[in-house]
C-alpha positions as CSV (number, residue, x, y, z in Angstrom):
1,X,-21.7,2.2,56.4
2,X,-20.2,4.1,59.2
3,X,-17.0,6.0,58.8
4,X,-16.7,8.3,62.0
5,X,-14.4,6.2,64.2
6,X,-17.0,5.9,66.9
7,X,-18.0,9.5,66.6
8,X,-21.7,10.5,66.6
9,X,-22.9,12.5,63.3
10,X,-24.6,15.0,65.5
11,X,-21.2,15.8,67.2
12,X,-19.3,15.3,64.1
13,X,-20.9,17.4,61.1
14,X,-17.5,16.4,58.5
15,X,-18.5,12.3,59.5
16,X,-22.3,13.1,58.6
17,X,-21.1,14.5,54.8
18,X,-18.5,11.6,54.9
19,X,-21.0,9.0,54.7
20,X,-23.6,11.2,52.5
21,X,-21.0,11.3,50.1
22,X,-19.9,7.3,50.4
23,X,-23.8,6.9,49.8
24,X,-24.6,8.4,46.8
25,X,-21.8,10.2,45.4
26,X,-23.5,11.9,42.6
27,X,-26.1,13.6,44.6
28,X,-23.7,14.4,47.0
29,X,-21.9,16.4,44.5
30,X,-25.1,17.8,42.9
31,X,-26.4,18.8,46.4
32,X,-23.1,20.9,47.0
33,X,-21.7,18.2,49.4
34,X,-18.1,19.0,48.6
35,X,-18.8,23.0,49.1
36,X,-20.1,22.5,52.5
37,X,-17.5,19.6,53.1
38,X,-14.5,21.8,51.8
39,X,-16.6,24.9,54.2
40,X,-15.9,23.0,57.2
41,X,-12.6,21.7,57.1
42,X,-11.7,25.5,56.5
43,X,-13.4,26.8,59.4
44,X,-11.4,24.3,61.9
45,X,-13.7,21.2,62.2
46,X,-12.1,18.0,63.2
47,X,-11.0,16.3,59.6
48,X,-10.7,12.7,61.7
49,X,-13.8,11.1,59.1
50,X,-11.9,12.3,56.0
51,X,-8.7,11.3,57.6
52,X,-10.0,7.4,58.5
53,X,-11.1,7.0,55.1
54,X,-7.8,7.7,53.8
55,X,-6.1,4.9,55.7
56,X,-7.5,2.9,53.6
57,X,-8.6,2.0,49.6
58,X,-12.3,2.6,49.8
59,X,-14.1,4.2,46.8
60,X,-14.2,7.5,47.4
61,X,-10.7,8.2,48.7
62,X,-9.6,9.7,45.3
63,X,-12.9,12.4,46.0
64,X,-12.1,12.9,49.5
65,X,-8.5,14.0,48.4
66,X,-9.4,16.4,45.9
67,X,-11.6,17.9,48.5
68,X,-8.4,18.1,50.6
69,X,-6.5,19.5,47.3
70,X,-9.0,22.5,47.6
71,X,-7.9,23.4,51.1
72,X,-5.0,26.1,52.1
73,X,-3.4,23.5,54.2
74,X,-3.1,20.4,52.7
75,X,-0.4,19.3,55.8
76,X,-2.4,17.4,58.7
77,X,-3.1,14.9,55.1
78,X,0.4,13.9,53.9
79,X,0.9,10.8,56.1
80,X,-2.5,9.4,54.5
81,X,-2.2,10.4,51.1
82,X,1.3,9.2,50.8
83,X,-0.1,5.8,50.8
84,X,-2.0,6.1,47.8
85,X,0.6,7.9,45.8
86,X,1.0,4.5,43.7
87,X,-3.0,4.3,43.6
88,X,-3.8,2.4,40.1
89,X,-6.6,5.4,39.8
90,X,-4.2,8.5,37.8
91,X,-6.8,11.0,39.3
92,X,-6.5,9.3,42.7
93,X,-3.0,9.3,42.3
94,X,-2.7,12.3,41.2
95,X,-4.5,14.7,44.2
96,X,-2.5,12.3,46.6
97,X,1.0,13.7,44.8
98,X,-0.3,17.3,45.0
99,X,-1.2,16.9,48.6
100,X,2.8,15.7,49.1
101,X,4.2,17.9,47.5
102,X,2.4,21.3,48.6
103,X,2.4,19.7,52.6
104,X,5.3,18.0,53.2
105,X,8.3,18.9,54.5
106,X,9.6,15.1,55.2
107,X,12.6,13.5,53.8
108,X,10.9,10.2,53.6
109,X,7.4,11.1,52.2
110,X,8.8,14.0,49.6
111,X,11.7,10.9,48.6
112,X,9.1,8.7,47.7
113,X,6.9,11.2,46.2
114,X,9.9,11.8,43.4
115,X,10.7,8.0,43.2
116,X,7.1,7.5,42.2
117,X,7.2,10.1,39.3
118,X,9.6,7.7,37.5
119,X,7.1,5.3,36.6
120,X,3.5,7.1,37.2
121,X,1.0,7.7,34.7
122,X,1.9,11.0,32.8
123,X,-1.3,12.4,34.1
124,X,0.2,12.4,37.2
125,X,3.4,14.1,36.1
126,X,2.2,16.7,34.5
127,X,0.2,17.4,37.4
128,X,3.2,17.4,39.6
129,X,4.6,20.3,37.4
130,X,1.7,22.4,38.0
131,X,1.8,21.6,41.1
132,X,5.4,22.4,41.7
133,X,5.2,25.1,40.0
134,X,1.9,26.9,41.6
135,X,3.7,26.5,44.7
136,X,6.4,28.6,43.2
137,X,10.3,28.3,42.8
138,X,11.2,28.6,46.6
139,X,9.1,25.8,47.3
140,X,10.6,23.5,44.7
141,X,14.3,24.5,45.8
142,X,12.9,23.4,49.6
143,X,11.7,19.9,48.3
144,X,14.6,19.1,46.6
145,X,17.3,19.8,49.3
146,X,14.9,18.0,51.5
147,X,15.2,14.6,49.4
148,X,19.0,14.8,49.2
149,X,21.8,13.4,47.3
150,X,21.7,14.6,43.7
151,X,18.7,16.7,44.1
152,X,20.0,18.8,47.0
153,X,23.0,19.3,44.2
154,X,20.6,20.7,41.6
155,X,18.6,23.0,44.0
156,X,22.5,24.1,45.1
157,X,22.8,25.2,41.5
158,X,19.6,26.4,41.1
159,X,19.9,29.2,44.4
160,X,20.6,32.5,43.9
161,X,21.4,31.9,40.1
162,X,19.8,32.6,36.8
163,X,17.9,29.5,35.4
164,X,19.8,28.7,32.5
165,X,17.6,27.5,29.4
166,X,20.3,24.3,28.8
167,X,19.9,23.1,32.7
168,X,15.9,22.9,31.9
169,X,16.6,21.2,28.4
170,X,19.2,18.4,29.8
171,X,16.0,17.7,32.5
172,X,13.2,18.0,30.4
173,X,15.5,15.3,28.0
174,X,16.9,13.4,30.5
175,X,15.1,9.2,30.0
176,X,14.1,9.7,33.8
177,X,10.3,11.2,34.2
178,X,11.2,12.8,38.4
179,X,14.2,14.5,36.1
180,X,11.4,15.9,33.3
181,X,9.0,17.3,36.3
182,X,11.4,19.2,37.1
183,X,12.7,20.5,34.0
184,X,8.9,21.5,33.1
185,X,8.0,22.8,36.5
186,X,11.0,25.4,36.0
187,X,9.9,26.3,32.8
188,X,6.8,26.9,33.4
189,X,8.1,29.1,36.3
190,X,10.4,30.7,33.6
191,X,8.4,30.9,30.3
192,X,6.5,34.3,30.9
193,X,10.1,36.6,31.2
194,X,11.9,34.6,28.5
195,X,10.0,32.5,25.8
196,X,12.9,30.3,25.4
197,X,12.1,27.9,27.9
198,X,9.1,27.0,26.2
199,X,11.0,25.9,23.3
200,X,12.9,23.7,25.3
201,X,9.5,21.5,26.1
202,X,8.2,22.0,22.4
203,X,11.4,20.0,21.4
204,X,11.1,17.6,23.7
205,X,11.1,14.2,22.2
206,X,9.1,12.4,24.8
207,X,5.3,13.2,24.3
208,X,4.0,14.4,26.9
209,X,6.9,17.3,27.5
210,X,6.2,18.3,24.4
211,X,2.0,18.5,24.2
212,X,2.3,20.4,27.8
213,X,4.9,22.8,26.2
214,X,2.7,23.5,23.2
215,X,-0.6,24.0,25.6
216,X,1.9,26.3,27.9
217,X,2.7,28.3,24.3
218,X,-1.0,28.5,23.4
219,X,-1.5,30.0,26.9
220,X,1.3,32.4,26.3
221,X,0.1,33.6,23.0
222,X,-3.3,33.7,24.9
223,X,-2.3,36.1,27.6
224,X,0.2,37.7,24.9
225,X,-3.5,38.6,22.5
226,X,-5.3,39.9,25.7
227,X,-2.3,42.6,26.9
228,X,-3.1,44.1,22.7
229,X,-6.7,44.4,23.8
């Protein structure tokens, strides 16, 4: 199988690992394949293998965008993992939304990102709201007044005002699952100066809002034990 675009593997050291790994995935991975893979993409080596792969539904796109997911620019990947954003594989799915959300700064691509969180596997929304909220609350406001329409009204109420515990609860309530993102990526943002917000995702009727919010409060009692140490 040869997945270089016409490239040579002795010119192209990211095409050589591409195909190792499409060969034998496990002992690419016990070999430190994705180590040296993720090594060269950060020191500036043309990503055009990884990036041909993408384009289409081969077997190890979902391991070829968690590679990406382990980069500090995830950008030159959006316009290929957008396409697999409704992936039927969560974990494929899943590193495809992260690479969205952290790279993109495009109407289109961030729009369908949020219209696919109302019908994804919860797996993949909860890991939209660590994902939103390792990239921090700036970030978040950016997406939504990027999208538009009624989001662009929430991040207008969200800038340059306190977060108000009730705005997270009507989200993390609210029958739509984009809405509960939201409202648990904001708490999460929220939960370490006031507690409250955690409360808000413990109460939560719908499941998984709820388990996250009582793993979030184990973490917080966590970190809460180690500062009596």
């Amino acid at each position: 199988m040869h997945l270089t675009s016409g490239k040579s593997n002795d010119t192209d050291p990211v095409g050589k690992l591409v195909e190792s790994l499409a060969r034998n995935p496990d002992r690419f991975r016990d070999s430190g394949g994705y180590e040296r893979l993720s090594h060269l993409l950060e020191s500036g080596c043309p990503p055009d293998a990884i990036k041909s792969v993408l384009r289409g539904d081969g077997p190890i796109v979902g391991d070829l965008l968690w590679t990406v997911t382990e980069l500090e620019d995830v950008a030159p990947f959006v316009s290929e993992a957008v396409s697999h954003l409704s992936n039927e594989d969560v974990g494929t799915a899943a590193y495809a939304m992260e690479v969205v959300l952290r790279g993109s700064h495009h109407r289109g691509q961030l729009g369908a990102a949020l219209e696919r969180l109302r019908s994804c596997d919860v797996a993949v929304c909860e890991h939209a709201a660590r994902t939103l909220a390792g990239e921090g609350l700036a970030r978040l406001l950016d997406i939504l007044a990027a999208v538009g329409d009624s989001w662009r009204t929430l991040a207008k109420e969200l800038s340059g005002k306190p977060l108000r515990s009730k705005l997270v609860e009507n989200l993390v309530t609210a029958g739509r699952r984009d809405h509960q993102v939201i409202g648990v990526a904001l708490a999460t943002l929220a939960y370490e100066r006031d507690e409250s917000y955690l409360d808000c995702l413990v109460r939560a009727e719908e499941t998984w809002v709820h388990e996250y919010g009582e793993w979030l409060q184990t973490r917080a009692r966590g970190r809460s034990s180690d500062r009596t140490i």
